[in-house]
N, C-alpha and C positions, 0 to 999 in steps of 0.2 A: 860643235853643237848643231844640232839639227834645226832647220829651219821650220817654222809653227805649219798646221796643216793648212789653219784659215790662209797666210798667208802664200803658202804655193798653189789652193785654188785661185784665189783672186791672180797669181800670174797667169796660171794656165788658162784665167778670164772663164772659168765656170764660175765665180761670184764674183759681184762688187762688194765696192767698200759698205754701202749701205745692209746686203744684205748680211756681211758679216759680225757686225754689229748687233743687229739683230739676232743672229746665231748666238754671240757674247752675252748678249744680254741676258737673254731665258734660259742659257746655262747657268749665269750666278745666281738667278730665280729660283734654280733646280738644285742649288746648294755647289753645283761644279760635279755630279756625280755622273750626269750622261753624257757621252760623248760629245764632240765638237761633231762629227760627222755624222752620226746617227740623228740629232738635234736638225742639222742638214735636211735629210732623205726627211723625215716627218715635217717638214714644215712646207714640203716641196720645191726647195730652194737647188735641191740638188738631185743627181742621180746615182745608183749603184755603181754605177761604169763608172763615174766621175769620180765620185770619192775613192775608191780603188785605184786611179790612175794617177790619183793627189798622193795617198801611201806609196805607191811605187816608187816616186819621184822622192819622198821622204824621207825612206826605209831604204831605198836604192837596191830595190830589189822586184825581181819580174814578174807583172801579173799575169794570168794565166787561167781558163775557163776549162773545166771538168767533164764539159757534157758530152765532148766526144774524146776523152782521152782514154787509152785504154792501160790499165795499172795491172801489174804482174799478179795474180793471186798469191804467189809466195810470200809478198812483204805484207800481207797480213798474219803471217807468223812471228814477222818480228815488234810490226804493228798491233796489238790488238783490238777488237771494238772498243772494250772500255776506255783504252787510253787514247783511240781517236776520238770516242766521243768527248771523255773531259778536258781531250786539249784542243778541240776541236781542228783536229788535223786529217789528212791525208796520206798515207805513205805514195810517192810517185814511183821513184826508181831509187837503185843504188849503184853506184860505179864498181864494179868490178875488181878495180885495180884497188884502190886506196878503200873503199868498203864504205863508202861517203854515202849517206841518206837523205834524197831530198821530197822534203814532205810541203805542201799545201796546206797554209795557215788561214784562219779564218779572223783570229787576229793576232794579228803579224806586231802591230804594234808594243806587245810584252817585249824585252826585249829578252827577258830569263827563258822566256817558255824554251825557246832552242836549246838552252841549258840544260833543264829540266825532260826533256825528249831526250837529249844525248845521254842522259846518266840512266835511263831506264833504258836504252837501246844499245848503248855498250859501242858506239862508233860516232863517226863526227855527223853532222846534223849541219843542211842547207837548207832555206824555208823560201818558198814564192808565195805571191797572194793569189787568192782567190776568195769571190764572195763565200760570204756563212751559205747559203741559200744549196749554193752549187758545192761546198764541202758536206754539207749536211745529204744530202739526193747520195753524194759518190761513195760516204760511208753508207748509207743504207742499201746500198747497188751492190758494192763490195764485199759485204759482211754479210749479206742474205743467210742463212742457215748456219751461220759461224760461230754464235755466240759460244765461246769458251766458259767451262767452270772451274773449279779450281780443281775438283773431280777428274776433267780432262786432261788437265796439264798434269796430275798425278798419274793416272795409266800412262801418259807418254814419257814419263819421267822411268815407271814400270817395266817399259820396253825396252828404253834406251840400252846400246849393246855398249857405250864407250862408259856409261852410270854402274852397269853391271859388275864390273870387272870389280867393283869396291865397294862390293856388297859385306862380305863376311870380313873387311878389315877394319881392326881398331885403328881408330882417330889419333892414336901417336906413332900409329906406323904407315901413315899415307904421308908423303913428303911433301913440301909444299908448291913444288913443279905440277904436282898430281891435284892439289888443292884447289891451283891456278887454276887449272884444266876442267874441274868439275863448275868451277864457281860458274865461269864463263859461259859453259855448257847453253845450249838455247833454248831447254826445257828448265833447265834452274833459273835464268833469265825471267822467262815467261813467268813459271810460279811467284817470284821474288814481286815481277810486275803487279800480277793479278791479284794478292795480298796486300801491297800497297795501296792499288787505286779502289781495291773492294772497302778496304778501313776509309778511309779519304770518301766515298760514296755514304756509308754509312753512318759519317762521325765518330768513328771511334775514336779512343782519345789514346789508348795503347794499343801494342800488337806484340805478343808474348811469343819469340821463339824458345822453346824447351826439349833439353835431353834427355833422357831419363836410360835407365840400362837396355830395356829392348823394347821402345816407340820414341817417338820426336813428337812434340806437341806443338800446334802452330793455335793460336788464341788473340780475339779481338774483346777489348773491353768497351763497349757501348751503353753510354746511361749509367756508367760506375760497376755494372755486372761483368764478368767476363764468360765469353761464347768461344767453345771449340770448333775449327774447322775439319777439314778431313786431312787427318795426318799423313804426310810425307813418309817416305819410307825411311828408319831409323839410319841409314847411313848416309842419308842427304846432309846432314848435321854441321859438316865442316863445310862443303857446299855451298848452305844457305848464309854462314855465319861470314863469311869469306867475301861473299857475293856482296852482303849489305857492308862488311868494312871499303870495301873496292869502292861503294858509292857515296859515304860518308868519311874517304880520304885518310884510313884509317889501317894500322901496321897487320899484314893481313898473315905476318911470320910468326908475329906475338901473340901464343895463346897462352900464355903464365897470369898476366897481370887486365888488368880491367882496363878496359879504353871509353872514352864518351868521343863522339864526336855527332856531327851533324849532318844531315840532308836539307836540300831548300829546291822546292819544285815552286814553280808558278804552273796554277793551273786558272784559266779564264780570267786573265789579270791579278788574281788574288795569290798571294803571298802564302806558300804551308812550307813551316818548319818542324821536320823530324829531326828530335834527339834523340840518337841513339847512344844506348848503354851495354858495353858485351861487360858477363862474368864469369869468369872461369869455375866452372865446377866438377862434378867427381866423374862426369860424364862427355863433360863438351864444353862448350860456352854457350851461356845463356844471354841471348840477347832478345833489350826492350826498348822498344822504339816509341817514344811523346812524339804523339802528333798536336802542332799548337797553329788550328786553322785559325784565322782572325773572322772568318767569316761565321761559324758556330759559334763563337762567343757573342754574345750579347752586351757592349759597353755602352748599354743605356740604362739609366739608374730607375726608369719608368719599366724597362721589360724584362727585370731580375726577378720578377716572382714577388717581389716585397709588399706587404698588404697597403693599401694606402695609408691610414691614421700610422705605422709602423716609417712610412716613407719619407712623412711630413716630421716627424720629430727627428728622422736620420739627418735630415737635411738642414734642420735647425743646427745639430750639434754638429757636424760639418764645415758650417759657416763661420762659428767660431775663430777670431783674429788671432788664438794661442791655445795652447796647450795637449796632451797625449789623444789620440783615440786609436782604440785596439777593436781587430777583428778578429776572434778564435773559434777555433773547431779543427778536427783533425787535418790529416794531408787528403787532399782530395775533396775537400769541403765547397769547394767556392768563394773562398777566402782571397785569391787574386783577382778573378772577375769582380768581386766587391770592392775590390779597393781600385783598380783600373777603369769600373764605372763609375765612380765618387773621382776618381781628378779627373776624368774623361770633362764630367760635369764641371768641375772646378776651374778649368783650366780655362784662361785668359793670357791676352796678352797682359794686362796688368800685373801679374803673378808671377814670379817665375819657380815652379814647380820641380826639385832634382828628385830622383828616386835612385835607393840603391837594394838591387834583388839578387837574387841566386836562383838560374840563372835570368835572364834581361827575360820572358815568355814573347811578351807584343811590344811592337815600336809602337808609340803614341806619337805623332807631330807636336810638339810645342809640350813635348817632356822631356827633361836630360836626365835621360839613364843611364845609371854605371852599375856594369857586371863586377859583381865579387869576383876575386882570383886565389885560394885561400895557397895555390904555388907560387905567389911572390908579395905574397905578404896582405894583399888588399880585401882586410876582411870588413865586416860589417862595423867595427870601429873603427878603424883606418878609414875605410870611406867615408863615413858621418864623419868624422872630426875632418875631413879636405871636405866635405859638403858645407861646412856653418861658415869656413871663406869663400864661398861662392855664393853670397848675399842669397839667398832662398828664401819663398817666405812659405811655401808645403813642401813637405820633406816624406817622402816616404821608407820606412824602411821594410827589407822585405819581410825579416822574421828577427825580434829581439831574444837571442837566446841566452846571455850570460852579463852578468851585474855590466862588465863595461861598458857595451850598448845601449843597456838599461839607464845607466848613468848618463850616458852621450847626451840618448834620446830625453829624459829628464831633464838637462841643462840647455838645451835649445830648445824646449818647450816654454823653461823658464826665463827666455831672453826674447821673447814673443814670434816664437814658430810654431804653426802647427804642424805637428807630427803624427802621421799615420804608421803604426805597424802592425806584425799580426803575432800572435802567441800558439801554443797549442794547449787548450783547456777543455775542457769538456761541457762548459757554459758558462754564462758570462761573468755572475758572483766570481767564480772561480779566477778568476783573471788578476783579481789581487790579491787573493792569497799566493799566487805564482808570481807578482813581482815582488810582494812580502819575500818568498825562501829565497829568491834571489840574491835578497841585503841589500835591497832596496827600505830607507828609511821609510815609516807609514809618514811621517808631514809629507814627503816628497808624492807619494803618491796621489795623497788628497789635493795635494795643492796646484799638479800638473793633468792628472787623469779626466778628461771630460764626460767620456759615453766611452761604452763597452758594446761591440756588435756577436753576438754567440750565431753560427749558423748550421746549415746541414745540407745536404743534395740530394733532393727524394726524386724518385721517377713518376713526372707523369702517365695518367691515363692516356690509353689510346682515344684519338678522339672520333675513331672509327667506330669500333667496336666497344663504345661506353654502354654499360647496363647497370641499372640500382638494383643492389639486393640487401636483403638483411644476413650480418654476420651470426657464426654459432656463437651458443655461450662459452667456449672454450677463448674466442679472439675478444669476445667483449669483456671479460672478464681480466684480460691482457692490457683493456682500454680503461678498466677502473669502471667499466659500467655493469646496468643488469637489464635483461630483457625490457624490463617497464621504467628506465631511466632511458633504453635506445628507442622507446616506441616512436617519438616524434621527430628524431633523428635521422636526414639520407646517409646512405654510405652507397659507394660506386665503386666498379671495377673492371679492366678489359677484358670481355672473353676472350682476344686475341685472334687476329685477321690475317691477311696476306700485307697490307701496312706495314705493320708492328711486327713480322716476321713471328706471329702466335705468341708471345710474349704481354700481350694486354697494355704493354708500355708504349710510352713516344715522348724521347727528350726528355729534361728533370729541369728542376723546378729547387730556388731557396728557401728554408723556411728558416723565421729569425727570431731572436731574441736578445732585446735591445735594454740595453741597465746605462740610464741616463743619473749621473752624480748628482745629489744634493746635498745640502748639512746632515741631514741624518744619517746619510748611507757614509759620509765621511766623519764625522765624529763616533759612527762604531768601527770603523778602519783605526781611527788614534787608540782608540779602547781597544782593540785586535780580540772584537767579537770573533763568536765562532762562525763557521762558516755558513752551518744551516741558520741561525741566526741574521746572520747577513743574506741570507736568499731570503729568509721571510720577509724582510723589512724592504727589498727589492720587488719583491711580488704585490706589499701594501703599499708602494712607490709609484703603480702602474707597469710594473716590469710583466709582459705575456712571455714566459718559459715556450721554448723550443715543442714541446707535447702542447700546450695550448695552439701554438700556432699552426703545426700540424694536424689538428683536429679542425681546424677550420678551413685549412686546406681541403681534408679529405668531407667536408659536407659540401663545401663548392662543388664534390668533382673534382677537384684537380691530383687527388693523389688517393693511394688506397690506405685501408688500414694496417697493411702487412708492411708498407714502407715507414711508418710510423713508428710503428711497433719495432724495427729493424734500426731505425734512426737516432730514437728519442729515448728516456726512462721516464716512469711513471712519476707524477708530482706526487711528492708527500702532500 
């Protein structure tokens, strides 16, 4: 194990003991989030060259100044801007012989990043240090007029004479020597990068490769919409699919059967897991890559979008010493981030908190999570029933699909655990009628079930390009209103900027809908009212429906009425 940094400065006697203390201190102030040496340089305790020479000694590895070196212009081809800029590196040299890449880190201290460098560059990876300052000057010296688009790397892809030769052949009659050979290729490299770190730039949360008989479609889903980029030429197909198994450790012979596996880059300390998923179809395989950045998520239960008076009762029925609480709405709702911000919050060391998901998304510190394996047996019951001997007192599950879970989840609720999981309903009333057709008895549900959280994920407004306008009668009348019911009403929407890429959007936003149990709404569960019956009594309950709360969104500003209208249904 490596020795602390504070303590190899105090030998090499650029700090004493006093002031390193002082450096400890106003980090735990800072929660532990800034650096030990940055903390350093800001407080003037220390200098650039100093702390640089304290990593050196640390990392065991050579530091090294930028400003007169002179870098081959070639290894910016296998370099590109984008990925020096977000990895904040350098390419130096590469050896010849062994095809070894030694790039200039700004920080060196990740120890994944070299990792994550090598799998986009396709050979082994050396890193030296050098300050941010003097990486930051050498890429922009570097890269002068170079900035690649994915447009470029397709004309070069266009040219290539060794790409050409397997233009007019079918994908089952290119062998997989020939496969090898394209994957590899330094233009399908390039493209494979440049899609990568553009989705990863943007937030996108998937990245859609597609076959089709004569195009290949390449798509980023940003904000829950999906955007086209400029399509590849249809015989890149095996190419590109090849390319991403190679870097997600995955049988690149096997194209019959579906594969999942993984990527895991570090990029500026921060942890991004891609899951990818290939499927064989009538044309190629389709593969779709989850990106699951920790740093886009938001696990603060203050900065989910959730209105206040709506926040304050979440958090009442949260606290709760026992029993069920469900969060539904379709796939892609926001329904993890909800539940990962509520034990985010919850979590103590007084607690000990297991969850079990399909699959695990985010590591939490001081959560024990167990990934389902439905290949050897450890499903969502199997794990709950080995989670209630693991003394637990929150239990998460990640989705209750079928009576025995249901069941699990019920009888730990009733021996005093609370129990978090999520369903797929369409709003919140609707949540016991779905463990009703389960055959789940109604005593059991009134007597475990505490709150019901219903949700959705609208896009916000750009907050560039915000303007108020009034809608036609055609959209207000979609809203249940009329000209002289919207007169004293805002509504807002983005014209769309260079920001928001003309889209009027930026980022999304929750809207909820929260059904808190009382006797009434459980004594017409034992009476198995009807449904819309049981919404009414939930609305006269204080329950705001999903369209309520989106309409209060969109008079904030925060969302428009086409997202609403796209999200929600009209109240009866």
């Amino acid at each position: 194990m490596s020795r602390r940094i504070g303590t190899i400065l105090q030998d090499m006697g650029y700090l004493d003991e006093d002031a390193t203390w002082r450096i400890l201190e106003e980090q735990s102030q800072g929660g532990g989030v800034e650096q030990f040496g940055k903390i350093a340089i800001r407080l003037g305790l220390l200098t650039e060259e100093q702390l640089l020479k304290g990593l050196g000694e640390q990392l065991d590895m050579k530091v090294v100044s930028l400003a007169d070196m002179t870098i081959p212009a070639e290894l910016c081809q296998l370099v590109n801007q984008q990925m020096a800029e977000m990895f904040k590196i350098v390419p130096l040299s590469q050896n010849k012989k062994d095809k070894k890449l030694t790039i200039a880190m700004a920080r060196p201290e990740d120890p994944q990043a070299i990792d994550s460098v090598r799998s986009f560059v396709g050979c082994e990876v050396q890193g030296v240090i050098s300050s941010e300052s003097d990486v930051k000057a050498a890429i922009e010296r570097l890269y002068v007029g170079q900035q690649e688009s994915i447009v470029d790397v397709i004309k070069q892809i266009e040219t290539d004479k060794a790409l050409q030769q397997y233009t007019n052949r079918n994908e089952t009659t290119i062998d997989l020597e020939a496969i090898e050979e394209m994957a590899d290729a330094a233009p399908v490299r390039k493209l494979i990068n440049l899609v990568l770190l553009t989705a990863i730039r943007d937030k996108a949360s998937d990245i859609h490769f597609e076959p089709f008989e004569d195009e290949y479609k390449m798509r980023l889903r940003v904000d829950g919409v999906l955007f086209e980029l400029v399509p590849p030429p249809r015989h890149l197909g095996p190419a590109i699919s090849s390319r991403i198994k190679v870097m997600a450790n995955l049988d690149i012979a096997e194209r019959r059967i579906p594969q999942d596996g993984r990527i895991e880059l570090a990029l500026g300390g921060n942890q991004v897991d891609i899951r990818v998923s290939t499927l064989p179809t009538l044309f190629g395989e389709s593969v779709v890559l989850r990106i699951l950045d920790k740093t886009v998520v938001n696990l603060d239960l203050n900065k989910i979008g959730m209105p206040e008076d709506t926040l304050a009762l979440w958090r009442g029925v949260i606290q709760k010493p026992n029993g069920i609480i469900l969060v539904t709405g379709p796939t892609s709702s926001g329904k993890t981030t909800t539940l990962y911000a509520t034990l985010n919050e919850l979590n103590s060391i007084e607690d000990k908190i297991i969850t079990t998901e399909e699959p695990v998304e985010y590591d939490i510190d001081g959560l024990v999570q167990c990934p389902i394996n439905h290949d050897i047996g450890v499903t969502f019951g199997a794990c709950l029933r080995a989670i209630l001997r693991q003394d637990p007192d929150i239990i998460l599950v990640g989705e209750t699909r079928d009576l025995e879970t249901a069941e699990i989840s019920i009888q730990a609720s009733l021996t005093g655990h609370t129990v978090f999981t999520t369903l797929h309903t369409n709003d919140a009333p609707s949540a016991v009628t779905r463990l009703r057709d389960m055959g789940l008895p109604t005593f059991l549900i009134t007597a475990t079930v505490e709150g019901v959280l219903a949700q959705r994920l609208v896009r916000k407004i750009c907050p560039n390009c915000k303007e108020q306008f009034m809608p036609d009668d055609e959209k207000l009348n979609q809203l249940g209103l009329t000209a002289s019911t919207a007169a004293g009403l805002a509504f807002f929407r983005g014209k769309g900027c260079d920001f928001c890429k003309n889209t009027g959007y930026k980022g999304r936003m929750g809207i909820y809908e929260l059904l808190i149990m009382n006797d009434e709404l459980r004594e017409m569960i034992v009476r198995e009212a009807s449904l819309d019956e049981y919404r009414a009594a939930c609305r006269r309950s204080g329950m705001r429906t999903l369209r309520e709360t989106g309409m209060l969104a969109v008079h904030e500003g925060r969302t428009t009425i086409e997202e609403i209208i796209r999200e929600t249904i009209l109240d009866e």
